[in-house]
C-alpha positions as CSV (number, residue, x, y, z in Angstrom):
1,X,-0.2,-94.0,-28.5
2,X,-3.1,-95.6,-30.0
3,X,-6.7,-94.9,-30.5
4,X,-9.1,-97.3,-29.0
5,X,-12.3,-95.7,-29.3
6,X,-14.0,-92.5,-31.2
7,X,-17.3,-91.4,-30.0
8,X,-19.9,-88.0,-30.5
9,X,-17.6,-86.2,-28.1
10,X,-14.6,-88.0,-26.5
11,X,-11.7,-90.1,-28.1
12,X,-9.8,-92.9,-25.9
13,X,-6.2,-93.4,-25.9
14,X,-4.3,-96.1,-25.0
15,X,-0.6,-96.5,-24.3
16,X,2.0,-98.3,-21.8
17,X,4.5,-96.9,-19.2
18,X,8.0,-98.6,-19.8
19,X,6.2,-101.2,-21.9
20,X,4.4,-103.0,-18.7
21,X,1.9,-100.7,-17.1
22,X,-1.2,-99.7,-19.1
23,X,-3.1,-96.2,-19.2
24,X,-5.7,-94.4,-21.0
25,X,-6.4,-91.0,-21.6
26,X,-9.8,-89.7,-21.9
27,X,-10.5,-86.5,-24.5
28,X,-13.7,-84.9,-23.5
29,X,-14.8,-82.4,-26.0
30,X,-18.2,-82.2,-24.8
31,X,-17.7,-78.5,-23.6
32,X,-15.5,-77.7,-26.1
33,X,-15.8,-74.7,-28.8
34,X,-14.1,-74.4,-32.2
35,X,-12.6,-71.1,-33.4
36,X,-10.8,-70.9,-36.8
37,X,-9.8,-74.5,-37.0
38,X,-8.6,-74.7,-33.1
39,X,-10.7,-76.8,-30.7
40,X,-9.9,-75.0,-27.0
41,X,-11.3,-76.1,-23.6
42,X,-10.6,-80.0,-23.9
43,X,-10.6,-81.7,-21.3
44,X,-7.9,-84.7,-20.7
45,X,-8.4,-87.4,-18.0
46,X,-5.8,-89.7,-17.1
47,X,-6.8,-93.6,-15.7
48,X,-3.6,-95.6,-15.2
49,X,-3.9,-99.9,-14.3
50,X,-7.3,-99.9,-15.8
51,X,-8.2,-102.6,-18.4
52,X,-10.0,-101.7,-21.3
53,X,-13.0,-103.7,-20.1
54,X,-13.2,-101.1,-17.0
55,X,-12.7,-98.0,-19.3
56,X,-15.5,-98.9,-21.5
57,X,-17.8,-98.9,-18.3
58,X,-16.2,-95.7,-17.0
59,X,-16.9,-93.8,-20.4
60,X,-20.4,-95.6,-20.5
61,X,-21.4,-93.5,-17.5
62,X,-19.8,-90.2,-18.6
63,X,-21.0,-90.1,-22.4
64,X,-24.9,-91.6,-23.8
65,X,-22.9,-92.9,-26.5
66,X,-19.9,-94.7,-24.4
67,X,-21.1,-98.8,-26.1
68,X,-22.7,-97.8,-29.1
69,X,-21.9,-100.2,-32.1
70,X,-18.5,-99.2,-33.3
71,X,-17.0,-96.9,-31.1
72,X,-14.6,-99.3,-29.6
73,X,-12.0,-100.6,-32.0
């Protein structure tokens, strides 16, 4: 599993299926609160046969900061 892009609240995470079918996991921590160390009520959102072009635009409309400079690597 790799990580594609880090922003203010989410982290995107790409991988493959068998080696030929791409998907990407979306954390949202937006909601999120931290007790002793331990983040709890992440959220995890699943997007199989996207392309990474598609995924920035889908996390472009769910976070402000989904194309700033140097969230995608």
């Amino acid at each position: 599993m790799e990580l594609v892009a880090k922003g203010k609240h989410f982290r995107v995470f790409h991988n493959k299926i068998l080696g030929l079918w791409s998907y990407y996991i979306i954390e949202d921590s937006s909601d999120s609160n931290k007790s002793q160390g331990v983040d709890y009520n992440i959220n995890f959102t699943y997007y199989y046969f996207q392309t990474k072009a598609q995924m920035k635009l889908i996390v472009n409309d769910m976070f402000d900061d989904g194309l700033a400079p140097g969230v995608w690597n």
